[in-house]
N, C-alpha and C positions, 0 to 999 in steps of 0.2 A: 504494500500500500504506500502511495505516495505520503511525507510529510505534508502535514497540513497544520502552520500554528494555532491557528484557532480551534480546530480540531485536536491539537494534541491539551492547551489550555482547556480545556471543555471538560466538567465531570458528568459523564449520563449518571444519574440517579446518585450511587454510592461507589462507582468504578469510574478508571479511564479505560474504558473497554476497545478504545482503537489506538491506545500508545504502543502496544507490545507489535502492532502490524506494521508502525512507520519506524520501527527503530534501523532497520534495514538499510533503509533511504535517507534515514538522519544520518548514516554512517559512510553511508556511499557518497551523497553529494552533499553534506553541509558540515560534518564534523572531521576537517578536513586538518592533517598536521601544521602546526602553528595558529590553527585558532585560538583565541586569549576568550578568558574567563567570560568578561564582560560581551563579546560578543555570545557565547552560549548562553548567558543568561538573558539575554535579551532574546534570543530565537526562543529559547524553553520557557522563559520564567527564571525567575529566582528561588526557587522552590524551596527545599533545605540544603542548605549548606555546612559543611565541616571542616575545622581549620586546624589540623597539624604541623609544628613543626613547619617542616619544608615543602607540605602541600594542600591542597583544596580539595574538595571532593564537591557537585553538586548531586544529589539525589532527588528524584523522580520516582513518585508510586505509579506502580502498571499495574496492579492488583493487591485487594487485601480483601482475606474471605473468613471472616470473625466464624463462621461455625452457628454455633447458638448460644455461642458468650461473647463476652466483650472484650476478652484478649482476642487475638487475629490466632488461625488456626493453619494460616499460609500467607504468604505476601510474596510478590516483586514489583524489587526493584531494581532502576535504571540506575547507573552510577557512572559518573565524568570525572575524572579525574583530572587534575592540573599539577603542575609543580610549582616550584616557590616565585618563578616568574609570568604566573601565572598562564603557564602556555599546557594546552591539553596535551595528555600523555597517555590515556586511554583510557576504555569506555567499555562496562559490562554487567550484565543483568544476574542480581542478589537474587537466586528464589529457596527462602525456606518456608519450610513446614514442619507439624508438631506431628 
């Protein structure tokens, strides 16, 4: 599926139920080596961010399926990586479950 900002910004109900299809195409034509932080956030959002030492991390939810409680019983995530000059360094989807 093509990226689509708006579309990947967009929560249908309690999911982003079409992030996990554009990630493909975010990787192939926009999250390209030497992209810097600020322009990723500006394509994605600024969603959550983490700050290490000598690196950045942006994180993106693709899924979270609480079960029939209120901890999550699975989740992925989208993860971007930067290093301390804020230049991307790679990019990979977090999926756990209990």
């Amino acid at each position: 599926m093509k990226f689509e900002q708006n579309k990947w910004k967009t929560r249908n109900d309690i999911d982003y139920n079409h992030r996990e299809f554009m990630i493909q195409d975010l990787k192939d034509h926009y999250l390209k080596p030497g992209i810097k932080y600020n322009e990723v956030a500006k394509l994605l959002g600024e969603n959550y961010n983490e700050r290490s030492g000598d690196s950045i991390q942006l994180q993106y939810e693709i899924y979270t399926d609480f079960g029939t409680d209120i901890d999550p019983v699975e989740t992925k995530t989208f993860i971007v990586n930067f290093n301390s000059d804020s230049v991307l360094v790679n990019t990979r989807i977090d999926h756990s479950s209990k």
